[in-house]
DOKOLDO-623278 format. One line per field, with one value per residue (C-alpha): residue number from 1; residue in one letter; x, y, z. Coordinates in nm, 2 decimals. Layout:
<dotis>
num [NUM	...];
residuo [A	...];
xx [X	...];
yy [Y	...];
zz [Z	...];
</dotis>
This chain:
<dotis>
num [1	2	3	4	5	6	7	8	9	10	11	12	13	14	15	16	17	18	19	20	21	22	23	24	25	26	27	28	29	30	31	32	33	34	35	36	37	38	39	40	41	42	43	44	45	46	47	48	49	50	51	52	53	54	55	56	57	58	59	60	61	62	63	64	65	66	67	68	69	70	71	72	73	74	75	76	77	78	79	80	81	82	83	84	85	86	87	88	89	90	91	92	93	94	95	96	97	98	99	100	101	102	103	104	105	106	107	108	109	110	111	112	113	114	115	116	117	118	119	120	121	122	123	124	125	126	127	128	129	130	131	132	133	134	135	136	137	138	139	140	141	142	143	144	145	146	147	148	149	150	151	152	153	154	155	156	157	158	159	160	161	162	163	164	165	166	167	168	169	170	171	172	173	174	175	176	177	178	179	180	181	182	183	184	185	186	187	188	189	190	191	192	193	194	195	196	197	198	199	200	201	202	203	204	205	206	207	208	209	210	211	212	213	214	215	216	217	218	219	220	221	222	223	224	225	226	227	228	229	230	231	232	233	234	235	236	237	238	239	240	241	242	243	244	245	246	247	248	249	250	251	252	253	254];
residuo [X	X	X	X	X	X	X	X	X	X	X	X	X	X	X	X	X	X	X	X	X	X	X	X	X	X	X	X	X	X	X	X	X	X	X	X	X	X	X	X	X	X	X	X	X	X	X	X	X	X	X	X	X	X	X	X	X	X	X	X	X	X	X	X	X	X	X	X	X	X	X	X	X	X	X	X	X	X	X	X	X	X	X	X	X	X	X	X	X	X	X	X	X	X	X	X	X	X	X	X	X	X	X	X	X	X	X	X	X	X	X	X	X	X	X	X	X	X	X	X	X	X	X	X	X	X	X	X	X	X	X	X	X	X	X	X	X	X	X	X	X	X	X	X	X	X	X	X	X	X	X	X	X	X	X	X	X	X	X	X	X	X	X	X	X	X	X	X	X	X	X	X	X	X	X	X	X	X	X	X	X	X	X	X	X	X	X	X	X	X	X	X	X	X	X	X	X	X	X	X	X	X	X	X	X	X	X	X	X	X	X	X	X	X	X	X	X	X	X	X	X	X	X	X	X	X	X	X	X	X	X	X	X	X	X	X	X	X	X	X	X	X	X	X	X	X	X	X	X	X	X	X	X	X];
xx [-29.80	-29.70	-29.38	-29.12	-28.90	-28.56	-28.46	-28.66	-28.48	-28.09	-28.10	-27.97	-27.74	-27.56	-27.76	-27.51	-27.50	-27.88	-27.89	-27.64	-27.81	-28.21	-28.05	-27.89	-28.25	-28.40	-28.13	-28.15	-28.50	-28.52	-28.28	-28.42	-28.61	-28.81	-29.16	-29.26	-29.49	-29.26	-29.01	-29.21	-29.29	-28.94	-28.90	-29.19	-29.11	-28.71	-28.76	-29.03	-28.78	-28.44	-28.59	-28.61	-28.97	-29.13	-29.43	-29.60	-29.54	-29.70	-29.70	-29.91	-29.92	-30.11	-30.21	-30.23	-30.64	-30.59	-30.69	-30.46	-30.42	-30.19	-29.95	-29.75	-29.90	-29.75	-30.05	-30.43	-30.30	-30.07	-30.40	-30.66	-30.41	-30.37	-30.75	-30.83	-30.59	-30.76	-31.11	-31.05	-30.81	-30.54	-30.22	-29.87	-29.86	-30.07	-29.83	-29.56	-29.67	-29.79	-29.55	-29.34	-28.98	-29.01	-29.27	-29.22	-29.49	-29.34	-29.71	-30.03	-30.26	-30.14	-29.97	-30.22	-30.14	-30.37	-30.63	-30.93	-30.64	-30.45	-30.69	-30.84	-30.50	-30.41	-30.76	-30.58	-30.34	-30.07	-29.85	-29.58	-29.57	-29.27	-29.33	-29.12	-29.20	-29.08	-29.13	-29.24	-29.27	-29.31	-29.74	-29.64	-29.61	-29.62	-29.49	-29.33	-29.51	-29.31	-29.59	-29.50	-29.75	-29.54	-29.52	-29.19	-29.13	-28.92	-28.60	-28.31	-28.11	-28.44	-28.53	-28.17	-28.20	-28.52	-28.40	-28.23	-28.50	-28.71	-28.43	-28.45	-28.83	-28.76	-28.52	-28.78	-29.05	-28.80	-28.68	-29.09	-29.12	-28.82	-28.94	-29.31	-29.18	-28.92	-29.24	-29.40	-29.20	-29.14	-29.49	-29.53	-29.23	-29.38	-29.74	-29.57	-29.37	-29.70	-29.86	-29.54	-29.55	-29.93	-29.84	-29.58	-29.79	-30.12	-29.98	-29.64	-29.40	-29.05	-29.03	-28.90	-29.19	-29.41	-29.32	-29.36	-29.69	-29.76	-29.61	-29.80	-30.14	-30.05	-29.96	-30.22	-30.46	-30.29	-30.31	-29.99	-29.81	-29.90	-30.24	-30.26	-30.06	-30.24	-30.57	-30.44	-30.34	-30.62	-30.83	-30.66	-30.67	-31.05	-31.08	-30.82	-31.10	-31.42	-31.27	-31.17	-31.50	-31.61	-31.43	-31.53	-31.89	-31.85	-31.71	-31.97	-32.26	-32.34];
yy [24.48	24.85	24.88	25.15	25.33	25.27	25.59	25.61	25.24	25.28	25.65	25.91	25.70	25.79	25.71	25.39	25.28	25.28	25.08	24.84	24.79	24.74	24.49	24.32	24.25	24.16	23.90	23.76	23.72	23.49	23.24	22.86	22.81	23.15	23.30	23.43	23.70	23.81	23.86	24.03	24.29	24.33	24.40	24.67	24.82	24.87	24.98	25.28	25.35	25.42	25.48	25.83	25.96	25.60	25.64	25.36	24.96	24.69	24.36	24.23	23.89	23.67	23.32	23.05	23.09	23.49	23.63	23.88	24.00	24.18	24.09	24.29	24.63	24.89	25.13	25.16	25.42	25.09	24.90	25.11	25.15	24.82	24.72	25.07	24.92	24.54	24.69	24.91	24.62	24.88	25.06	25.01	24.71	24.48	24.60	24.49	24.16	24.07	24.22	24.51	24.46	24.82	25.05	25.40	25.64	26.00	26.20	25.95	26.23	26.34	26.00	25.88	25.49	25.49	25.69	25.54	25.48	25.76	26.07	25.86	25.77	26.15	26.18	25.98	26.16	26.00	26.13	25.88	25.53	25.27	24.90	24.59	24.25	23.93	23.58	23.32	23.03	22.99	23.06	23.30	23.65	23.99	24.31	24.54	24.84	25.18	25.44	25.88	26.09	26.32	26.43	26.30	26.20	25.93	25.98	25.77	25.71	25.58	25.37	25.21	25.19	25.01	24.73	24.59	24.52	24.41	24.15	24.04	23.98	23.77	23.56	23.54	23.41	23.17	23.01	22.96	22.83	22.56	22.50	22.40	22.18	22.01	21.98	21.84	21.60	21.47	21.45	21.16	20.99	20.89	20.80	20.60	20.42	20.35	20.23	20.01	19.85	19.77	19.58	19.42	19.28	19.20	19.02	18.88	19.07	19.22	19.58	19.64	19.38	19.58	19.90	19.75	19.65	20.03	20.12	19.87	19.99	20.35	20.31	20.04	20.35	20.62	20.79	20.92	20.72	20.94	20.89	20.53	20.52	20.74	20.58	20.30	20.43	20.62	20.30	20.08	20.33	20.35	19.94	19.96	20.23	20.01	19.70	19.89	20.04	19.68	19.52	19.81	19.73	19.40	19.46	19.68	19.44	19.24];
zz [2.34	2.33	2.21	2.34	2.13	2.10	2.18	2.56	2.61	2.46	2.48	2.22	1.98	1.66	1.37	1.25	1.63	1.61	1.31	1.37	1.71	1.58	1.27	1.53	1.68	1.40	1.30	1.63	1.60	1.28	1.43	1.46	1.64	1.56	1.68	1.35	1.46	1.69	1.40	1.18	1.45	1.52	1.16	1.09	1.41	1.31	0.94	1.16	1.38	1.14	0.82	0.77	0.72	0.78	1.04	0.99	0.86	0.77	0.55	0.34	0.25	-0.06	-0.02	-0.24	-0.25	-0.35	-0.05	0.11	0.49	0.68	0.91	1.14	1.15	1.35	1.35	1.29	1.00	0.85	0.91	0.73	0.45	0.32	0.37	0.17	-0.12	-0.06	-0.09	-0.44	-0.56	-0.61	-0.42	-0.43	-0.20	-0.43	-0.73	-0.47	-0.36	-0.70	-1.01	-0.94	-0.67	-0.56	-0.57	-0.45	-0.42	-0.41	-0.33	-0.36	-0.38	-0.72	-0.85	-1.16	-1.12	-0.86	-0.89	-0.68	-0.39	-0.41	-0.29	0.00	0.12	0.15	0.27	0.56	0.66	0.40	0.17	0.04	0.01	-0.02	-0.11	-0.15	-0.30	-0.12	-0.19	0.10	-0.17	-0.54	-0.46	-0.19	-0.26	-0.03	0.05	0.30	0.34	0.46	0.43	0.54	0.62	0.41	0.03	-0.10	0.26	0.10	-0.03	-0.19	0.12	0.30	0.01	0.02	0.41	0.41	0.17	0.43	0.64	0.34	0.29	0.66	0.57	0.31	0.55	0.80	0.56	0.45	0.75	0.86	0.50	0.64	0.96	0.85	0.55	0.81	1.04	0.75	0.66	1.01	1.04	0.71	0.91	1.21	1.03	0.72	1.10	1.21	0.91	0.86	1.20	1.14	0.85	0.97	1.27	1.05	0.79	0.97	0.73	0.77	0.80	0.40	0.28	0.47	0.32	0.00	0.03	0.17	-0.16	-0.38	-0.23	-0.31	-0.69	-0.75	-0.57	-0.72	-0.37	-0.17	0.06	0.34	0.26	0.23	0.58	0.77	0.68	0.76	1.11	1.15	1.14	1.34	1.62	1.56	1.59	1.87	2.09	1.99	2.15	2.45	2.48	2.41	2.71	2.94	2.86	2.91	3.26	3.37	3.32	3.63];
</dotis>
């Protein structure tokens, strides 16, 4: 979806209105329950709107297998960034997500840490570059990425403006990090109930004897409970649909 500045929908504000007002946004977008794209677009957009010099955002975000993607671009220029620094293995947002807290880039054509990255991201149009790390989970690492098409585009008062929304981020990755661990965990619930009442109707047992024996068959297996239970679900359902198919044969033949 296109998004409209702030400005064309609130009109001219003072620069602390317009920040109070696009932080309140964001924090009202990473309440429970919370559309996590939808937050993270809320985020990039704000830091491009009222951080000074910012034209384009984006986050970039590892996974436990290595691979890295991004998330939340708010341009093609955000876009062909980050897959420039992905493809060279190289750039500020990789030294982000994977060392450094903060990585400021004051002119990337000239900056020697990057030298593969650095010319073909002024070849882009770019000039300075702003990172910060966040952490999703203990394997989860990434970065916010505040890029200017400007030399030294960046200044203090922009870096110290666009920690706040890097802090949001790191709120936002947390509370998805809550909401699929919950889901999780409310997940092996229902499936170890299942397995339980199985149990207790197969072998006549009372609901704690069953459970025990769930138990037993995991350490004896050395598999997880969850395992053990949703295999054992998992095939009564499948005896459950042969004898139904069963019976409907059976009522079909003359």
């Amino acid at each position: 979806m296109e998004s409209v500045p702030l400005e064309a929908e609130r009109g001219e504000q003072p620069p602390l209105q317009q920040l109070a007002d696009v932080m309140a946004d964001v924090a009202a977008s990473i309440q429970a329950p919370m559309d996590l794209d939808q937050a993270l677009q809320v985020i990039t957009r704000g830091a491009v709107e009222t951080v000074p010099g910012i034209v384009e955002a984006s986050i970039s975000l590892t996974r436990k297998n290595g691979r890295i993607e991004t998330l939340a671009p708010t341009g093609p220029l955000a876009i062909r960034a980050d897959h420039l620094q992905y493809e060279l293995q190289e750039g500020p947002c990789l030294d982000a997500a994977l060392g450094e807290p903060v990585v400021m880039v004051g002119d990337l054509a000239t900056d020697p840490r990057w030298p593969d990255f650095g010319p073909k991201a002024a070849a882009l149009g770019l000039g300075a570059h702003l990172a910060f790390q966040f952490n999703a989970e203990p394997h989860t690492r990434g970065a916010l990425n505040l890029y200017s098409t400007e030399p030294y585009g960046i200044d203090d008062d922009s870096v110290h403006l666009a920690s706040l929304f890097a802090g949001q981020l790191a709120v936002a990755m947390g509370w998805a990090k809550q909401d699929e661990t919950m889901s999780q965990a409310l997940a092996t619930r229902n499936v170890i109930g299942q397995a339980v009442g199985i149990v207790m109707e197969r072998y006549t047992l009372d609901a704690d004897r069953a459970f025990a024996f769930l138990a037993r068959l995991s350490q004896s297996g050395n598999v997880k409970l969850r395992q053990v239970a949703t295999s054992l679900v998992e095939a009564a359902n499948a005896k459950s649909q042969a004898n139904h198919q069963d019976r409907r044969n059976g009522a079909s033949k003359p």
